[in-house]
C-alpha positions in Angstrom: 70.2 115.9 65.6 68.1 114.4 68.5 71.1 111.8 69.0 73.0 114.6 69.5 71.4 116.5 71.5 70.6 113.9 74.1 74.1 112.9 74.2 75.0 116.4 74.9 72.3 116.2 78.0 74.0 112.6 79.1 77.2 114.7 79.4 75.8 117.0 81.5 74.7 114.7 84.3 76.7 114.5 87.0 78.8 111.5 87.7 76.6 110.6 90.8 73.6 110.9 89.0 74.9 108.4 86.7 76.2 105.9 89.0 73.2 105.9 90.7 71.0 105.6 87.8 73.5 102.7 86.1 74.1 100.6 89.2 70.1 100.7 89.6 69.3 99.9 85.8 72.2 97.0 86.2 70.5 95.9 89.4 67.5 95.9 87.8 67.5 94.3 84.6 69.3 91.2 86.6 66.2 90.9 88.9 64.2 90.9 86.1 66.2 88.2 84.4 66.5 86.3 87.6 62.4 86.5 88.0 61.5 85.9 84.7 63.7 82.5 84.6 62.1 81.7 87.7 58.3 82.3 86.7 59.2 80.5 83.6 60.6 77.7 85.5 57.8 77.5 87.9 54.9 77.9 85.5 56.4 74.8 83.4 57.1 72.8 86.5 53.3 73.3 87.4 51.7 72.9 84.4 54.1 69.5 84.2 52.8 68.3 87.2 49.2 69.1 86.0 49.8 66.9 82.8 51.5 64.0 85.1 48.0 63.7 87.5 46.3 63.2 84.1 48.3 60.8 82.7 48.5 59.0 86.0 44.4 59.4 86.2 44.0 58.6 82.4 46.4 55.0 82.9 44.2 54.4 86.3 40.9 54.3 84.5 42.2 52.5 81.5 43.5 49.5 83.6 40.4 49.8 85.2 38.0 49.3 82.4 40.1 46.7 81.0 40.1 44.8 84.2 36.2 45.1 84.0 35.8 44.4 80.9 32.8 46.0 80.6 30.9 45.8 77.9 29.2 49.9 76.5 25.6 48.1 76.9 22.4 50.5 79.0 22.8 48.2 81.6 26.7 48.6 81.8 26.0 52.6 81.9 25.4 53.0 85.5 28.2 50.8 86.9 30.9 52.6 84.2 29.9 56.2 85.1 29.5 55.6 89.3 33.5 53.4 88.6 34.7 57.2 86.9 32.6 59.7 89.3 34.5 57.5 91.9 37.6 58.6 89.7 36.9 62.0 89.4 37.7 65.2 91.1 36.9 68.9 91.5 36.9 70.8 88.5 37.3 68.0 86.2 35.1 66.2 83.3 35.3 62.4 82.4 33.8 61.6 79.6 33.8 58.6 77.1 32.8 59.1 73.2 32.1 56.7 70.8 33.9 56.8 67.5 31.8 59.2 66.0 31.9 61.9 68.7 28.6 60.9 70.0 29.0 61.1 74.1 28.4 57.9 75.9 28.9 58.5 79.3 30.1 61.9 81.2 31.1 62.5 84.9 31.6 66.2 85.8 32.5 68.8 88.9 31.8 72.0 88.2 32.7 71.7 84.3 29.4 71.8 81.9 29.8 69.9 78.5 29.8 72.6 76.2 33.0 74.1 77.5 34.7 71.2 75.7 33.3 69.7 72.4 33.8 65.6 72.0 36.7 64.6 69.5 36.7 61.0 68.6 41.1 60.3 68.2 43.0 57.2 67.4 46.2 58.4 69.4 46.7 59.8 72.9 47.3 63.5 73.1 46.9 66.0 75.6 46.5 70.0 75.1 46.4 73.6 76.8 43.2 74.7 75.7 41.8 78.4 75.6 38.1 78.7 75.5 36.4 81.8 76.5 39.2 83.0 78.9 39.1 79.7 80.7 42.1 77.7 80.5 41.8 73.7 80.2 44.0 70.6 80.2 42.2 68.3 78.3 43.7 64.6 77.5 42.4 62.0 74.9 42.8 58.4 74.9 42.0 56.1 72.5 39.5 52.9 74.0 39.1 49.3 73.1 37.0 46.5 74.6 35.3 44.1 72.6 33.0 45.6 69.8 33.6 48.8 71.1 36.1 51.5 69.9 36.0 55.0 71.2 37.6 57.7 73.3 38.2 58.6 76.6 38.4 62.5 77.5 39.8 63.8 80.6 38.9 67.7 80.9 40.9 69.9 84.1 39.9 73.4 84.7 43.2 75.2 85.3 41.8 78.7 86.3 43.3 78.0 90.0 46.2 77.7 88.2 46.2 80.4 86.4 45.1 82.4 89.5 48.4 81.1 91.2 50.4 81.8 88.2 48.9 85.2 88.1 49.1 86.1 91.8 52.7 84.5 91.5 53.8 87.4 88.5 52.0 90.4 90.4 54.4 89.3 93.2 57.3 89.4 90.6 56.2 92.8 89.1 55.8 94.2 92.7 59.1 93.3 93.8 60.8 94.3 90.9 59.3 97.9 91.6 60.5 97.7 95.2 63.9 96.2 93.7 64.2 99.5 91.4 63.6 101.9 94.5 66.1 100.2 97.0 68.5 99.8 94.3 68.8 103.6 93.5 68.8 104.4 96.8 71.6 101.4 97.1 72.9 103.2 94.0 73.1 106.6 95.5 74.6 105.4 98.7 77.4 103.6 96.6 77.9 106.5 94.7 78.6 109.2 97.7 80.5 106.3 99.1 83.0 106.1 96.1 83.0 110.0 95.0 83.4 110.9 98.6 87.2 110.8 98.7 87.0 112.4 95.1 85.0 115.3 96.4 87.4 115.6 99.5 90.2 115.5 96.3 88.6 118.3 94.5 88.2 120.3 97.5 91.8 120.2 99.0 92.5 121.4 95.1 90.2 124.5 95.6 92.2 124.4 99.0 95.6 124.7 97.0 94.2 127.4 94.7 93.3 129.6 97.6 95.4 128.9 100.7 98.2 127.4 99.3 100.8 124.4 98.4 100.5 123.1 102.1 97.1 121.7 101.7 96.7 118.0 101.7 93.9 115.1 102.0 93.2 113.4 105.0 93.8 109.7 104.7 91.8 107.0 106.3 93.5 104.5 108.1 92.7 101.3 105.3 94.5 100.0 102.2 92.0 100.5 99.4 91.9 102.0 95.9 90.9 105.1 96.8 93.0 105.4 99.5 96.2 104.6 97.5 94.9 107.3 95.0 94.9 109.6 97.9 97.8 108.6 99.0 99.4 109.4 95.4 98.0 113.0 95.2 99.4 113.4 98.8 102.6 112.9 97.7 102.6 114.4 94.3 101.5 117.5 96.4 104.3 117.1 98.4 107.0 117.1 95.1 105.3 120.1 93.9 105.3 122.1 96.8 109.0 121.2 96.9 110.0 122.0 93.6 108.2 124.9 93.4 110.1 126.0 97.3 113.3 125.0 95.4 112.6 126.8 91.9 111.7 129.9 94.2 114.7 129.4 96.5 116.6 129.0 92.9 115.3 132.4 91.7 115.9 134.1 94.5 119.6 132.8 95.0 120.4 133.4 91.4 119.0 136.9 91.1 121.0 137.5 94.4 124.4 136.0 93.0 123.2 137.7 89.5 122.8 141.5 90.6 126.0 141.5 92.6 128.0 141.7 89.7 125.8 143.6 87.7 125.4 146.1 90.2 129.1 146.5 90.3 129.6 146.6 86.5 126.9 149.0 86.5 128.6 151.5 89.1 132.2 151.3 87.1 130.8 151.8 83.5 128.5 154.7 85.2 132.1 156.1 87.0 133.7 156.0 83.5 131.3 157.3 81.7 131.0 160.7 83.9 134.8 161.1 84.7 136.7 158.2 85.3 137.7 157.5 81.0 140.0 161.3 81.9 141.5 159.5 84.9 144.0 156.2 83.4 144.3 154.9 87.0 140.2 154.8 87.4 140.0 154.1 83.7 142.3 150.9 84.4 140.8 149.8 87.9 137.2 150.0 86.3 138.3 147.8 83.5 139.8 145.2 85.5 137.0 145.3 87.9 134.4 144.9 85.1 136.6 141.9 83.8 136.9 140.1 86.7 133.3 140.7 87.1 132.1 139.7 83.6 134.0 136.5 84.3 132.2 135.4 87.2 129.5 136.0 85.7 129.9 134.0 82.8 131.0 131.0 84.9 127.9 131.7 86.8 126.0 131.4 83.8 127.7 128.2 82.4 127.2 126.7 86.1 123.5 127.3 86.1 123.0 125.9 82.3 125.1 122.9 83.2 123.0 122.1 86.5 119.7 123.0 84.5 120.9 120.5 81.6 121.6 117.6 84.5 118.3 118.0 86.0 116.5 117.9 82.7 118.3 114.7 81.8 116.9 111.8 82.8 118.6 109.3 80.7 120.3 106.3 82.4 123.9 106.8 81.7 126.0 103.4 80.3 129.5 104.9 79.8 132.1 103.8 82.1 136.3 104.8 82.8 138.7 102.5 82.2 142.2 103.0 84.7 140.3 105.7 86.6 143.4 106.5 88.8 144.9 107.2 85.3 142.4 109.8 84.5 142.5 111.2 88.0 146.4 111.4 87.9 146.2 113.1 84.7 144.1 115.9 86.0 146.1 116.6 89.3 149.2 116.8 87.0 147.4 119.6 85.4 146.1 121.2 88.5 150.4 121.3 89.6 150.7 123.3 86.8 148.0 126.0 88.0 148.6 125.7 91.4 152.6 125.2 91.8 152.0 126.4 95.5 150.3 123.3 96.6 151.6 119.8 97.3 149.1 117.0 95.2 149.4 113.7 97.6 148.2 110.7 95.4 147.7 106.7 96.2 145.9 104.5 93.9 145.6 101.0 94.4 143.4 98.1 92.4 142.6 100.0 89.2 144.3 97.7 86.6 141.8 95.8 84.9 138.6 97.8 86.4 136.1 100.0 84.8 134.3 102.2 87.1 130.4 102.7 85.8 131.1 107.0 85.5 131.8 108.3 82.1 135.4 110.0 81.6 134.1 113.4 81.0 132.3 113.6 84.4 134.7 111.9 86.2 137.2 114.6 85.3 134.5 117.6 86.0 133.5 116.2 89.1 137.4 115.4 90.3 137.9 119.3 89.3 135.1 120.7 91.3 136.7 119.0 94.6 140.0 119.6 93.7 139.5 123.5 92.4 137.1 123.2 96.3 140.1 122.2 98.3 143.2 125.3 96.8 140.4 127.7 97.1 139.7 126.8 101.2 143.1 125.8 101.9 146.2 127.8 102.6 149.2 128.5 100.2 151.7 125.4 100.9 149.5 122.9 102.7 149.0 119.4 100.9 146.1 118.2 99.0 145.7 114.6 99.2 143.7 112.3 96.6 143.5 109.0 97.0 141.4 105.9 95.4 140.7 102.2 96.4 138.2 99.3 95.4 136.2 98.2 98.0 134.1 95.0 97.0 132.4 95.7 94.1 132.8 99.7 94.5 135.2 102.2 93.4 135.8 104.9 96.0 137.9 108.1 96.0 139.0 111.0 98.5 139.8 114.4 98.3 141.3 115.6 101.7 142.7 119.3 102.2 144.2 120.5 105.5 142.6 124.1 105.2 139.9 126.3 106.9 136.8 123.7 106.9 133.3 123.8 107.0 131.5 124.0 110.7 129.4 121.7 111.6 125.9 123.2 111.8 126.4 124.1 107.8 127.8 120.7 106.6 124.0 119.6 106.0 123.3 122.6 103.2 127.1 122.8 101.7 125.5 120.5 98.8 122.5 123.1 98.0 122.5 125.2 95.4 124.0 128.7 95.8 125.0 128.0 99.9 128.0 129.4 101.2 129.6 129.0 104.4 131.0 132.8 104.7 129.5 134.4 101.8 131.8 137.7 101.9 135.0 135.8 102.1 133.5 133.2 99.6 132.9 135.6 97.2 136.2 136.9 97.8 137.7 133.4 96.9 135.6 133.2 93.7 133.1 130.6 92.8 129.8 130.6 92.3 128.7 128.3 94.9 127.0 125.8 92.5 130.5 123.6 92.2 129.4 121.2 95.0 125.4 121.4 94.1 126.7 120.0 90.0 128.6 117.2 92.1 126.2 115.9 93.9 124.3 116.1 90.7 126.8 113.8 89.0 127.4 111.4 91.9 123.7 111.0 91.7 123.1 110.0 88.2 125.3 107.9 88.0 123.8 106.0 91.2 127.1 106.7 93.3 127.3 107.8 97.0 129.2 111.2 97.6 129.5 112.3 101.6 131.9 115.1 103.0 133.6 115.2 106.9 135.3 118.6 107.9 136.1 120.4 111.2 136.4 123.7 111.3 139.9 124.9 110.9 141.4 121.4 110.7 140.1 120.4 106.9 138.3 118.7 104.9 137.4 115.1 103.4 135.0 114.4 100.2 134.2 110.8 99.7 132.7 109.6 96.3 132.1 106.2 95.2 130.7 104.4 92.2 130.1 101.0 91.2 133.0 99.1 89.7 133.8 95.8 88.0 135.9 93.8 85.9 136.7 94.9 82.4 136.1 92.7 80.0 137.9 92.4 76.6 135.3 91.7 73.9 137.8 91.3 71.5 139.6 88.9 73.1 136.7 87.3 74.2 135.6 87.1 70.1 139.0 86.0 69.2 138.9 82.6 72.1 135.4 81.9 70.7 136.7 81.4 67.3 139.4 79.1 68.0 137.3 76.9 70.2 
């Protein structure tokens, strides 16, 4: 329960708040590592060098009483202890002890006896002792000369040391305090630094919530993290403002182009129903009316389900056309059987042997969109002229009418969904005005280039092109493999 709850409180702290108090804790605890290796290291290289000047000392006065070698006589007593007070230093003991712990002979500074009691050992060892909080180095030798067998001791007082050693961790503790403060105020600073672009993010959100899609971040000029982050929202605020301008632009084109012919429905069912049914030539006019309606309507329908559907997918297509120009050909044969009043101009060149990377199906809806495009805007009689070539690796075809055109301040938005040129005499010619919107649709999944020339009242030219290559027969290909 108390785990619980305190992870509920951790929750609650702010993000600064917690990078502050991690990058001080971090900060902190590798200080404290750092120093404590570093008293550690110091204390034992001290203490090391300690034990070296009593070794050295310990060697110097055993040569030295071998070189005399004196004998441990009363008379010998004064010239041994003034050869070791010589030896001596402050805070230090010398003393010799025979081997039964009886003292001989004892130099001191500022040590008294009774700190240390005399031990009588056949090996040399040296100790850390603690003895009534005083800390000693104390060394024992073994001694040999003539008759005599005994001990030397060598007794340091090490309270300067431990003074140092103490004055050295008080340093260490000290710093480390100072260490935590400047490293949560680092802390702090690093955290505004790093939440400040995230701050400026969550306010141009509020921003967008209450003004609008047109707010955006202001970005520094540097190539960081955060700035790429910002960079990122920037633009993903600049996709949503434009899909929601087109989804809005969508609506309102659609419910324009949809209440038209509801509207008009609405006023011939309403005529009939209060006195047209009595009348057969209103009754028949309605009716037709209605129809004609209805059907635009329902192709206005499918139009906006297929364009929907395209948009939606976002699958990489794979299917290609073999012998485009046949498929093409096909299609204006059928077109001369709806439209017997127009002449269908066709040239194909290079097609044998190619596959162009568009699948069949689309190829004919997007050819019938252009070609149904060019007899609507042209006049009864004039020529219609497809043609198709390969141009390096790329499959382009043309679509060229001799009829009304499209001026040139609209050619930009002819592509857009529900534009019209004229919209009375548009809607007068039928359509829906998505046909060219689903093209471009088409030509762009399929990564192919679509562009359209016209001059007003001289005609018009629509360009496609796709990528195209070599057909390969696999089967052929299988079959050579075999027999090789």
């Amino acid at each position: 329960m108390i785990t619980y709850t305190m992870k509920r409180k951790l929750s609650r702290i702010p993000i600064k708040w917690m990078l502050t108090l991690w990058s001080a804790f971090l900060i902190f605890v590798l200080f404290i590592a750092y120093n404590a290796v570093q008293y550690i290291f110091v204390e034992n290289w001290m203490i090391g060098q300690e034990k070296k000047q009593v070794e050295q000392k310990m060697n110097d006065i055993l040569n030295g009483m071998l070189e005399r070698e004196a004998g441990f006589t009363e008379d010998e007593f004064p010239k041994i202890r003034s050869y070791l007070d010589k030896r001596n230093q402050n805070d230090q003991m010398i003393r010799i002890i025979d081997q039964h712990g009886n003292k001989m002979i004892t130099v001191s500074e500022d040590i008294p006896e009774e700190w240390v009691q005399p031990v009588h050992k056949t090996k040399t060892e040296i100790v850390i002792a603690e003895e009534d909080g005083r800390t000693l180095l104390v060394m024992r030798s073994p001694i040999t000369i003539h008759t005599f067998d005994g001990t030397i001791e060598i007794v340091k007082n090490m309270d300067q040391f431990q003074k140092m050693t103490e004055a050295l961790f008080r340093v260490f503790v000290l710093s480390g305090i100072g260490v935590v403060v400047l490293s949560g105020f680092g802390g702090g600073l690093l955290a505004w630094q790093l939440l400040k672009p995230l701050q400026s993010m969550a306010k141009t959100m509020k921003n967008v919530e209450r003004k609008g899609l047109q707010e955006r971040m202001i970005v520094p000029d540097k190539e960081d993290e955060i700035t790429t982050i910002m960079r990122i929202f920037n633009g993903m605020m600049d996709q949503v403002e434009l899909s929601f301008s087109r989804q809005s632009q969508f609506v309102e084109d659609a419910s324009h182009e949809l209440r038209t012919p509801i509207a008009i429905m609405d006023g011939h069912m309403s005529l009939l129903l209060s006195w047209g049914k009595d009348d057969p030539e209103a009754l028949v006019e309605s009716l037709n009316i209605s129809y004609y309606e209805l059907t635009r309507l329902k192709s206005l329908v499918q139009d906006l389900l297929t364009l929907t559907k395209m948009e939606k997918d976002s699958d990489e297509p794979d299917e290609v056309t073999l012998r485009a120009d046949r498929t093409i050909l096909h299609l204006i044969g059928q077109c001369e059987q709806l439209h017997p009043q127009f002449t269908f101009e066709t040239a194909f060149i290079g097609f044998k042997d190619q596959e162009v990377l568009i699948s069949e199906r689309h190829l004919e809806q997007l050819m019938l969109i252009l070609l149904d495009n060019a007899v609507k805007y042209s006049t009864i009689g004039s020529p219609i002229r497809v043609t198709g070539s390969l141009q390096k690796d790329k499959a382009v075809f043309e679509v060229t009418d001799w009829g009304i055109g499209i001026p040139e301040k609209d050619l930009p938005y002819v592509m857009d969904r529900f534009y019209r040129v004229e919209k009375t005499r548009s809607r007068e010619l039928g359509g829906t005005g998505l046909g060219l919107a689903i093209a471009k649709r088409l030509v762009d999944r399929y990564k192919g280039c679509m562009t359209i020339q016209s001059k007003e009242g001289e005609g018009t030219t629509v360009t496609i092109s796709f990528t195209s290559r070599l057909h390969i027969n696999k089967r052929e290909v299988e079959s050579n493999e075999t027999v090789d």
